[in-house]
C-alpha positions as CSV (number, residue, x, y, z in Angstrom):
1,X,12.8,-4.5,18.3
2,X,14.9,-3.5,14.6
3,X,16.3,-0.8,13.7
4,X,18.6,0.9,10.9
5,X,21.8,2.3,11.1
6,X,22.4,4.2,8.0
7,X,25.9,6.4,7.4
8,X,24.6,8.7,5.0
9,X,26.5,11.1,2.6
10,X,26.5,8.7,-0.5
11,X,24.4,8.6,-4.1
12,X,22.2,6.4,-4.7
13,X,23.5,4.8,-8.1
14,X,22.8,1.6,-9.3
15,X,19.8,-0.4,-10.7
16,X,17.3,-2.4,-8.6
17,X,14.3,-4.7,-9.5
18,X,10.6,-3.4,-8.0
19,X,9.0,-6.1,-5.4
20,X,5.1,-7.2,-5.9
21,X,2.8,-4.7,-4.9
22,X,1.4,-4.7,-1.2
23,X,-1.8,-3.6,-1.9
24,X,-2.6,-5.7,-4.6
25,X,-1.4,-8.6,-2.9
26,X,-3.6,-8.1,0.1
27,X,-7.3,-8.4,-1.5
28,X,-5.8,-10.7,-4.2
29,X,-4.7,-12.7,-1.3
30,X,-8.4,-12.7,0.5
31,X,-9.9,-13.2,-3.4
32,X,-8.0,-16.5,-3.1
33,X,-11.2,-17.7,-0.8
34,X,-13.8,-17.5,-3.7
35,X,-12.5,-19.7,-5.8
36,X,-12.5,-22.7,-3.1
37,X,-9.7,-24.3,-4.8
38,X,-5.8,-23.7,-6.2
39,X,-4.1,-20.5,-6.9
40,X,-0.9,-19.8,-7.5
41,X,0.5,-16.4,-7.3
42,X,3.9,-15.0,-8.5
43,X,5.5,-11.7,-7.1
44,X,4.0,-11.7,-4.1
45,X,6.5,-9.7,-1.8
46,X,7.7,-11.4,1.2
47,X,6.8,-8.4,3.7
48,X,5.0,-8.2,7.2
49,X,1.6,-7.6,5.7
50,X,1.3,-10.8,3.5
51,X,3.0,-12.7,6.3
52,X,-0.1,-12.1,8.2
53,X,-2.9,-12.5,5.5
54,X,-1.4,-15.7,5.1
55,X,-1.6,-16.5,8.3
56,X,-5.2,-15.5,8.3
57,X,-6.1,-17.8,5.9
58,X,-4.1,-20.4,7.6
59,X,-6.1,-19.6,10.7
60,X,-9.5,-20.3,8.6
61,X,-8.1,-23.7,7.2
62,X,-6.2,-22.6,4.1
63,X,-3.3,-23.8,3.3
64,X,0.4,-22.3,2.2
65,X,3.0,-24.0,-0.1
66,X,5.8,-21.5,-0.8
67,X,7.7,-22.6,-3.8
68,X,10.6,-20.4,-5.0
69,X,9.3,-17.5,-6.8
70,X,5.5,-18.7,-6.7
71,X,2.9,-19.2,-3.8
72,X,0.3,-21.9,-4.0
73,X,-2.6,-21.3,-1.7
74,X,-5.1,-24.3,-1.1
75,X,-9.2,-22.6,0.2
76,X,-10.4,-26.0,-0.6
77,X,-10.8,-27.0,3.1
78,X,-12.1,-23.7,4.4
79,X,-14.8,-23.7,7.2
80,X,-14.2,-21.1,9.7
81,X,-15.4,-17.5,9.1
82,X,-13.9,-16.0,12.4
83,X,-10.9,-13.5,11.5
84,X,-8.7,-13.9,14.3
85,X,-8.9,-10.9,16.6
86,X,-5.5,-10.8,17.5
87,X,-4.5,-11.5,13.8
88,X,-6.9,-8.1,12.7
89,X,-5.4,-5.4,15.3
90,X,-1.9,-5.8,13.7
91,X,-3.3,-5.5,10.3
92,X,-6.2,-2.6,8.8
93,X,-6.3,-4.4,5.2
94,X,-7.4,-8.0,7.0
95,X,-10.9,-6.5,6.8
96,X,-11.3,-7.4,3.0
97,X,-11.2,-11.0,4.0
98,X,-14.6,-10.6,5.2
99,X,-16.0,-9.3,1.6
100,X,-14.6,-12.5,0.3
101,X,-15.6,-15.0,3.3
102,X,-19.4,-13.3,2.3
103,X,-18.9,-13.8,-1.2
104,X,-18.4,-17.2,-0.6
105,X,-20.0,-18.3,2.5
106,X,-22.4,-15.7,3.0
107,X,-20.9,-15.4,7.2
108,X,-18.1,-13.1,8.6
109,X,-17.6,-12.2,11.5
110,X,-14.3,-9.9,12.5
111,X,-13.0,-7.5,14.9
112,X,-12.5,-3.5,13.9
113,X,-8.9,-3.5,12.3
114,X,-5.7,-2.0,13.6
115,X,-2.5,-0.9,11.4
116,X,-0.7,2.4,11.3
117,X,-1.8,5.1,13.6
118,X,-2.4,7.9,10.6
119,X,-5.5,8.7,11.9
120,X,-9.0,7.9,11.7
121,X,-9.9,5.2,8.8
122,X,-13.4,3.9,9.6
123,X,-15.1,1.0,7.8
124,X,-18.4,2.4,8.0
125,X,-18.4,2.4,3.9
126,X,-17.3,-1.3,3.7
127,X,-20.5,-2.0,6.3
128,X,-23.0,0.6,4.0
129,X,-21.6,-1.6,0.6
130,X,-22.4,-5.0,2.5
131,X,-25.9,-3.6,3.9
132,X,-26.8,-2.6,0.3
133,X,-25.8,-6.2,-0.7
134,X,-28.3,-7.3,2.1
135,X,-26.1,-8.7,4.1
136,X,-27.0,-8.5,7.8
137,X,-24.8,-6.5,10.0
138,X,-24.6,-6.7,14.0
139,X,-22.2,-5.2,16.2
140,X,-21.5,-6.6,19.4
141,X,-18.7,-5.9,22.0
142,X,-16.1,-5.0,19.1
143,X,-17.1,-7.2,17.1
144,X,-18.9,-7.4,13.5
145,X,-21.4,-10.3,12.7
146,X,-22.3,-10.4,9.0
147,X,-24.6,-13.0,7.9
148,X,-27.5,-13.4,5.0
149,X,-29.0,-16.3,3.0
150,X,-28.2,-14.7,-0.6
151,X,-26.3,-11.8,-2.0
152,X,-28.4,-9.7,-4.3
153,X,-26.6,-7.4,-6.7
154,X,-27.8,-3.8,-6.6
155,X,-26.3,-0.1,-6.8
156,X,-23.8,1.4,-4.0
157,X,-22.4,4.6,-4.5
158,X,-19.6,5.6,-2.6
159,X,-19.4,8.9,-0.8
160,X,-15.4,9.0,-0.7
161,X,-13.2,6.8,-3.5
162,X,-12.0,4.2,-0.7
163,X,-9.8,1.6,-1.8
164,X,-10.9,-0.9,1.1
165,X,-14.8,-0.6,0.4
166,X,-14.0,-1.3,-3.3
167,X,-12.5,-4.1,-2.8
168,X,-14.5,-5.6,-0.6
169,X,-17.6,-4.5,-2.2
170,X,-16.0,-6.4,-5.3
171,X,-15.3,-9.2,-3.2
172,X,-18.3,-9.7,-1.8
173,X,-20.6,-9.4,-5.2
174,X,-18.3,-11.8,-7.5
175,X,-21.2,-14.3,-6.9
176,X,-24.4,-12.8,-6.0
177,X,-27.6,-13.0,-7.8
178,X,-27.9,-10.6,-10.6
179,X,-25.4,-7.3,-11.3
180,X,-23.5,-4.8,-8.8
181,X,-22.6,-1.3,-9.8
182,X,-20.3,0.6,-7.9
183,X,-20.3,4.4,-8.7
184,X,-17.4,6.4,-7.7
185,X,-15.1,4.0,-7.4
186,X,-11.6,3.9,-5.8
187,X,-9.3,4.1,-9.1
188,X,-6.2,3.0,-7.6
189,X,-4.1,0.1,-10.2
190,X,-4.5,-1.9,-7.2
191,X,-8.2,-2.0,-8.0
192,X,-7.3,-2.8,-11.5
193,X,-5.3,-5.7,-10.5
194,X,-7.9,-7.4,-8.4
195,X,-10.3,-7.5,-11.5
196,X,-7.9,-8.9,-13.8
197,X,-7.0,-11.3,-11.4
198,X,-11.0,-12.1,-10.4
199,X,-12.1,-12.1,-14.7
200,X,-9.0,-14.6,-15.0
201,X,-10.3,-17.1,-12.3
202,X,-14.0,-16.6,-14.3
203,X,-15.9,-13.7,-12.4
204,X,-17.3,-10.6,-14.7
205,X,-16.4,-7.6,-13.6
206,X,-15.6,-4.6,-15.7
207,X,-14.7,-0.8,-15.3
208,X,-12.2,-1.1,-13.0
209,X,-9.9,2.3,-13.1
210,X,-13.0,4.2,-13.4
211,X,-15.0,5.9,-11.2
212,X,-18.1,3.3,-12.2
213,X,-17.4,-0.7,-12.0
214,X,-20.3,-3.0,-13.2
215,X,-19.8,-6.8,-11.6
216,X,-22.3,-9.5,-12.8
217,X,-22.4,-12.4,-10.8
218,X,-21.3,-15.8,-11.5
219,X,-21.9,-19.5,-10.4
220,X,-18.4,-20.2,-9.4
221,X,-15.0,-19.7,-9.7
222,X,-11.7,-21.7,-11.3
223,X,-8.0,-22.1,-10.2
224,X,-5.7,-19.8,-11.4
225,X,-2.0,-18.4,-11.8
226,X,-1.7,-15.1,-11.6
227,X,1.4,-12.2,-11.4
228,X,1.0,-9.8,-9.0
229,X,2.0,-5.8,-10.7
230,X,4.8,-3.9,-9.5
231,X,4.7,-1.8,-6.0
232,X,4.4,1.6,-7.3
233,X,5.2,3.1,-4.1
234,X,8.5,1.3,-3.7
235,X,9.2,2.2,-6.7
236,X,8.6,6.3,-5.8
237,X,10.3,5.7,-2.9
238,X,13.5,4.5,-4.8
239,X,13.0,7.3,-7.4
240,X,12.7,10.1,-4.4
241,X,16.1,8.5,-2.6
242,X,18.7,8.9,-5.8
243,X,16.5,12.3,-6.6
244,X,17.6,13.7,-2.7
245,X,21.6,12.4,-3.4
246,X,21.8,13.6,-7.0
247,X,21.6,10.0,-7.9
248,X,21.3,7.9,-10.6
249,X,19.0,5.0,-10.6
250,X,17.1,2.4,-12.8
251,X,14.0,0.7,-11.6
252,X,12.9,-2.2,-13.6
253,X,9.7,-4.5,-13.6
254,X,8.2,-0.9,-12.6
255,X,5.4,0.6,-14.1
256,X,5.5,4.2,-15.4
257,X,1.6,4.6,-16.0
258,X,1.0,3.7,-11.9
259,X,2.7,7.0,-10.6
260,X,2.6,9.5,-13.4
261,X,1.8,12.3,-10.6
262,X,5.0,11.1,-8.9
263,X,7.4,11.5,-11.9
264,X,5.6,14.6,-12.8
265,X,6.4,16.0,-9.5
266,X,9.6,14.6,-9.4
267,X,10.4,16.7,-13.0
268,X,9.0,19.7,-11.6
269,X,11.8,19.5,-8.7
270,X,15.0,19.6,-11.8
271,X,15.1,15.7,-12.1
272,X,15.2,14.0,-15.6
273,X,13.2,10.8,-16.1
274,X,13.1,8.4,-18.9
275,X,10.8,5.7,-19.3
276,X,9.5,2.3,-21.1
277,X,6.8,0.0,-20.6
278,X,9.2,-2.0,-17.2
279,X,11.5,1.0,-16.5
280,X,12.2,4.3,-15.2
281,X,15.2,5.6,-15.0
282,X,16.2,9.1,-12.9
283,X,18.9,11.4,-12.8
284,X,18.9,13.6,-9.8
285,X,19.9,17.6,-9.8
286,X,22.7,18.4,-8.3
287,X,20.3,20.8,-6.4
288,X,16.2,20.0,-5.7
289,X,13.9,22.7,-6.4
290,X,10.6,23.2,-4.3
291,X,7.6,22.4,-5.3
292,X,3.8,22.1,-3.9
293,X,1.7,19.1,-3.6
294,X,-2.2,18.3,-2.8
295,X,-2.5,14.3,-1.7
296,X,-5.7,13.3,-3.4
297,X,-7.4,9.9,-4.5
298,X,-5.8,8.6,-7.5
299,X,-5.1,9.6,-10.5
300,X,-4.1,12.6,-8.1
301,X,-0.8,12.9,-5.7
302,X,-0.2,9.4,-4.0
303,X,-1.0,9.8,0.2
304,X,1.6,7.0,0.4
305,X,4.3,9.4,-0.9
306,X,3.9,12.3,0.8
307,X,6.2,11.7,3.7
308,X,8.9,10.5,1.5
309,X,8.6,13.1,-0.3
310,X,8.6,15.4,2.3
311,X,11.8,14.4,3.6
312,X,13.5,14.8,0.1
313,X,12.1,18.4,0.0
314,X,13.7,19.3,3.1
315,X,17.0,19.9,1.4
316,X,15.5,21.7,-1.8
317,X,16.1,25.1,-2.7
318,X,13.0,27.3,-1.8
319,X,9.9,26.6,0.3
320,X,7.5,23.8,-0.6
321,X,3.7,23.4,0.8
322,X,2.2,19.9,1.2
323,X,-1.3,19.4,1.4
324,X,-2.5,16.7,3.2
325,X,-6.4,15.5,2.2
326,X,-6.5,11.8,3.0
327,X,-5.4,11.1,6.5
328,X,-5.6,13.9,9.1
329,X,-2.6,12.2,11.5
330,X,-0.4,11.9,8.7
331,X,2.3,14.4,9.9
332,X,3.8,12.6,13.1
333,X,7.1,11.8,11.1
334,X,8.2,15.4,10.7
335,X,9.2,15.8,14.2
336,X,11.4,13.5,13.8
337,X,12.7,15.3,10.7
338,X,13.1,18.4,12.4
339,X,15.4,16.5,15.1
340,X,17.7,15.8,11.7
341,X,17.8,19.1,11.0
342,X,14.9,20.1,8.7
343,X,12.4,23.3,9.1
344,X,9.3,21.9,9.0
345,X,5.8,23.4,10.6
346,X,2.6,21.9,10.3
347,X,-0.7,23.9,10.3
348,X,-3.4,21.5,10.0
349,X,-3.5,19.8,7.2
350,X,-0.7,21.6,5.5
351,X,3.1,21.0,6.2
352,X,5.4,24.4,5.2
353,X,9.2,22.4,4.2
354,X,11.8,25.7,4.2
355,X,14.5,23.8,2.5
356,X,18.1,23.6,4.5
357,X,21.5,23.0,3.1
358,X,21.9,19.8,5.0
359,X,20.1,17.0,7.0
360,X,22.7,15.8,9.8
361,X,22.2,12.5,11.4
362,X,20.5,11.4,14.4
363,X,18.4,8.6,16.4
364,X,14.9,8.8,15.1
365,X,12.1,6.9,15.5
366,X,9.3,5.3,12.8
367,X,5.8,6.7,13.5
368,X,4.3,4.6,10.6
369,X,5.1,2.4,7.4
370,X,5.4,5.4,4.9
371,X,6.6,7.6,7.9
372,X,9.4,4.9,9.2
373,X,10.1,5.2,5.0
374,X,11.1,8.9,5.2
375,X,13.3,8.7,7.9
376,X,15.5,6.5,5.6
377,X,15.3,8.5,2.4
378,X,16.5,11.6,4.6
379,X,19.2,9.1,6.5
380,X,20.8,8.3,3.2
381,X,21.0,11.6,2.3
382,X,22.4,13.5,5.9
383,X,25.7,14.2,7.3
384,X,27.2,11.7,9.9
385,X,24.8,8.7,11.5
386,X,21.1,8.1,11.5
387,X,19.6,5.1,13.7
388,X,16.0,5.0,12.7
389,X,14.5,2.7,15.3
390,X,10.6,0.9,15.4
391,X,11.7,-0.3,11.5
392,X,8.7,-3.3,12.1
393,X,6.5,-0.5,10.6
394,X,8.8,-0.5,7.5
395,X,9.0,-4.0,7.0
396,X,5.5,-4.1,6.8
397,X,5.6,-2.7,3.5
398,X,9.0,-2.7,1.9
399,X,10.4,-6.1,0.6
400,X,14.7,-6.8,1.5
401,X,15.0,-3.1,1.8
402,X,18.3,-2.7,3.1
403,X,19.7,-5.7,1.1
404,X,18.4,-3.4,-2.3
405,X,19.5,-0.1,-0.3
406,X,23.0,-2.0,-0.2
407,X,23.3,-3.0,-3.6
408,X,22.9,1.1,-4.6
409,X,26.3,2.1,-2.7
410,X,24.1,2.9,0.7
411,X,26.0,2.1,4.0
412,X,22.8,0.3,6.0
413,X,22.4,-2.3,8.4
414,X,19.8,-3.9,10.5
415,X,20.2,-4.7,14.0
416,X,18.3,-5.8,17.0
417,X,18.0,-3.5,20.1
């Protein structure tokens, strides 16, 4: 086991360069299998989560070259359509390899995914898209069997925006017979990033970052080299850190346009932003004001952020209400806030912050990725010694965090316990 030990107390000043984006790496990764050929990928961050989707494909009969700053994946000799089980219970977004296994092979067969415990996040969607598709779907002892002889394009309309079904309904209709629709669409820039990446290596998709997304199918696919967009919630998470210390911080290759709720949000609490088209710079308040925030699907407040910024509210002046409307387990991490100091009650799915003067430090433990992320942002910031322990959720999501933690002036180390 890893953990963090974090003497807090000091700004966060300095400037830092945003990693690749997690979740567009992760389908763009599994999108690698359509092409049956080379792709080359830059900015992919070197984290837990592509770790294992590498391994995936690995596991199927893909092949990895790291090289520097660029990844060369090789689906040319891919047979198998089994997702490791024991590969899939340590990772939920493994399940969008099996939209692009069907794409291409028209066979998947895979176990339900793990990942962090943040309550319940069924794939009955992905299954309804893939049944629309007419793909054959039998459930057997855990386990998923999806099979057909053709994909034919047709209409599937979502009941909820999820980012997973989208993707793999994409996945799997990049070459069917005929045209897909999708209506109300996940909107996420994630979702915009896989199509630019899928129309570069020759498929037709358009409409991404709506709520309607129109794919017509193709023969087949090309190589490609493709770079992967910023990580938008790294780069909140960096923004919220100096905005808790009264720091000052510059983020570059970030983009502004991905979390516009964030830095709104982050204005309403006495910050001052600036940006460009790669930067965003903040200076933090001397004191945080409260404000209230309703997760929603995006364009609306990022789920991802919500326990970060949580923990930087716990020292603002006022109250502030969070309203959580995405995941219904999502509030584990705050008892670990209160054991820092913080006034914190949760009423279903609403967390009440009474903003203290101080956090102090203490040994606290990572519930989940964006959870384990929370504990550090209100480390940094408390009096005295945090030692945030179960870090393996972080580092399945944040890319040489401590190393970019120290080049801001933070006192952080890893160790192993």
């Amino acid at each position: 086991m890893l953990e963090y030990i974090i003497k807090g107390g000091k700004k966060v000043e300095g400037c830092i360069q945003v990693s690749g984006s997690k979740n567009a790496s992760l389908p763009i990764i599994a999108a690698t299998i359509l092409n049956q050929g080379i792709t080359t990928l830059y900015n992919v961050p070197n984290i837990h989560d592509t770790q294992m989707m590498f391994e995936i494909l690995k596991k199927l009969g893909g092949k990895i070259n790291k090289k520097a700053n660029k990844i060369i994946i090789d689906t040319s000799k891919i047979t198998e359509y089994v997702i490791p089980e024991e590969l899939m219970s340590q990772m939920r977004s493994s399940v969008i390899i099996a939209g692009a296994l069907l794409g291409k092979y028209k066979r998947a067969t895979f176990s339900y995914p793990g990942g962090c415990d943040i309550g319940p996040r069924p794939i009955d969607l992905h299954l309804k898209a893939f049944e629309k598709l007419g793909i054959n779907i039998s459930k057997n002892y855990g386990k998923i069997e999806c099979f057909c002889d053709k994909i034919i394009g047709e209409k599937i309309d979502f009941e909820f925006p999820s980012v997973g079904a989208t993707e793999n309904a994409i996945l799997a209709s990049c070459l069917a017979e005929g045209t897909t629709v999708i209506t109300n669409a996940a909107r996420e820039p994630e979702i915009i990033d896989l199509q630019n990446f899928l129309n570069k290596m020759g498929a037709k998709i358009q409409g991404a970052g709506s709520s309607k997304i129109e794919i017509e199918g193709v023969k087949k696919l090309k190589d490609v080299n493709y770079n992967i967009m910023p990580d938008r919630i790294e780069a909140g998470t960096f923004l919220c850190m100096a905005a808790m210390n009264s720091g000052n911080i510059i983020l570059e290759n970030a983009n502004p346009e991905h979390i516009i709720s964030v830095i709104d949000k982050l204005e309403e609490t006495g910050c001052k932003i600036k940006t460009s088209k790669n930067q965003i710079e903040l200076q933090g308040p001397k004191k945080l004001k409260a404000v209230d925030i309703k997760t929603m699907p995006y364009p609306g407040f990022p789920t991802d952020m919500q326990s970060i910024f949580a923990a930087m509210l716990t020292t603002a002046k006022g109250s502030s209400i969070i309203v959580e409307n995405i995941f219904e387990n999502r509030y584990k991490y705050t008892q670990e806030l209160i054991r820092m100091g913080a006034k914190i009650t949760v009423e279903g799915k609403s967390a009440i912050i009474k903003g203290v003067r101080r956090l102090y430090g203490a040994k606290v433990k990572a519930t989940d990725l964006r959870g384990g992320a929370a504990l550090i942002v209100a480390g940094i910031s408390a009096k005295g010694t945090t030692t945030v322990e179960n870090i393996e959720y972080v580092l399945r999501g944040y890319e040489k965090l401590d190393e970019k933690l120290k080049t801001l002036g933070i006192d952080i180390k890893m160790q192993k316990i």
